[in-house]
C-alpha positions in Angstrom: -41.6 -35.0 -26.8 -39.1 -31.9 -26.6 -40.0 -31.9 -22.3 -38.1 -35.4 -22.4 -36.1 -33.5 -25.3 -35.1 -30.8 -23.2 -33.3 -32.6 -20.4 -30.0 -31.3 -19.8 -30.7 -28.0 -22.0 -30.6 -24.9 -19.7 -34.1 -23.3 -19.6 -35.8 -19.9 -18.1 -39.2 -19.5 -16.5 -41.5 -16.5 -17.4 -40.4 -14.7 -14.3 -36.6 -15.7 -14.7 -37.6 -13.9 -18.6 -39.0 -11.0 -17.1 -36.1 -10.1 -14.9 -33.4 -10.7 -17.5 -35.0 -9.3 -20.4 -36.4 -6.4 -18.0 -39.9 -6.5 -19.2 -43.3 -7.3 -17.2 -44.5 -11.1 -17.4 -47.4 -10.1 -20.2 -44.8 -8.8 -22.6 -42.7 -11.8 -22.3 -45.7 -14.1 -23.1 -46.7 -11.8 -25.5 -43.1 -13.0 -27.1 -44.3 -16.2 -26.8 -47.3 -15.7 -28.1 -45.5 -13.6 -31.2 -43.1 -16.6 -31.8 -40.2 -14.3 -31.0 -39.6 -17.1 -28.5 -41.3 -20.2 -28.0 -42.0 -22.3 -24.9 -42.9 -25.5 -23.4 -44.5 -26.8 -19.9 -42.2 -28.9 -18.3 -44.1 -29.6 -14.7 -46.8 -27.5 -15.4 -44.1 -24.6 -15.5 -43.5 -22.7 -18.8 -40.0 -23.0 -19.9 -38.0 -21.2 -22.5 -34.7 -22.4 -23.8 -32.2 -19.9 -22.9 -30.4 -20.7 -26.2 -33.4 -18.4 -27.8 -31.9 -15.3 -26.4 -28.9 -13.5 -27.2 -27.5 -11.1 -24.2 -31.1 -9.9 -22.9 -33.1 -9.9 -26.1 -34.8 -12.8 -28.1 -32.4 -14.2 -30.6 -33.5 -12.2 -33.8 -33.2 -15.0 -36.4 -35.4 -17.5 -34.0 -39.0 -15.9 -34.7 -38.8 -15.9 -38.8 -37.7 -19.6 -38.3 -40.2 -20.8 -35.5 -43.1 -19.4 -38.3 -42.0 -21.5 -41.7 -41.6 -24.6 -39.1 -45.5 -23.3 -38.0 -46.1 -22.9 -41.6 -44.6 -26.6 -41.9 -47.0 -27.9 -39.5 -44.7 -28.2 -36.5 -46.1 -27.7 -33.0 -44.0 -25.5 -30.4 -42.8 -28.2 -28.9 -41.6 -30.2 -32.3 -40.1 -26.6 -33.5 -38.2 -26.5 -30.5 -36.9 -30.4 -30.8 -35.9 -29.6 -34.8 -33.8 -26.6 -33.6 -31.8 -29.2 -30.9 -31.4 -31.5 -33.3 -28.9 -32.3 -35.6 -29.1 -31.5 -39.1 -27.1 -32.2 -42.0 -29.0 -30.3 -44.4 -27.8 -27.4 -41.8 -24.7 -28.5 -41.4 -25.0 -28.4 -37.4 -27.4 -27.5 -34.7 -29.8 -25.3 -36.0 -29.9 -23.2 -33.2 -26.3 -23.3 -32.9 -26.5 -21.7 -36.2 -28.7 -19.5 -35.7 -26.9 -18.1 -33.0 -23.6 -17.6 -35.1 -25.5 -15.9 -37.5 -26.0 -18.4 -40.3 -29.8 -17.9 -40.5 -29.8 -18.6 -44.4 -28.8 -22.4 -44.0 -31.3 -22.8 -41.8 -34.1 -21.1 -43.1 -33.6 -23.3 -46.2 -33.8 -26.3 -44.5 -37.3 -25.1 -42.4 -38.3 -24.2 -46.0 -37.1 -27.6 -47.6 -39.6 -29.2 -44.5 -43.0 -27.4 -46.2 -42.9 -29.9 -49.3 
């Protein structure tokens, strides 16, 4: 689903996170693991949208939305489609949103997705 989803949308391996963000390869799957980022295989190769990070840190609005989509039911790879997608309750991309720093519309809509 978001592998076919994620054609075209730029993407970083775990050792292209580690020498951004500076940190060894545990911690960055450690932010994987901690939904401060979330990933995909795509080729048997780990991928992280590089739309989840802001300068060389993890976007800080992303983790608190990647749980409530958890919470929702969503899998990693469905959280990652919903924040690609179009949304009108949003009012844009989600993670375009996110990333100008309107968390709150999004966070309702994640919410809304729960009931």
């Amino acid at each position: 689903m978001a592998e076919n989803f994620l054609t075209g949308i730029q993407t970083l391996t775990v050792p292209e996170l580690t020498e951004r963000l500076g940190l060894a390869p545990s911690k960055v799957r450690r932010l994987i693991e901690d939904q401060h980022l979330a990933a995909v295989r795509i080729g048997g190769v780990l991928r992280v949208p590089a739309a989840f990070l802001q300068g060389d840190e993890p976007l800080s609005s992303l983790r608190g939305t990647l749980l409530v989509l958890r919470d929702a039911g969503y899998s990693e790879e469905q959280s990652i489609e919903w924040l690609f997608t179009e949304n009108a309750e949003v009012g844009g991309i989600p993670i375009e949103e996110l990333q100008n720093g309107r968390k709150s519309a999004v966070r309702r809509a994640t919410q809304s997705l729960a009931f």
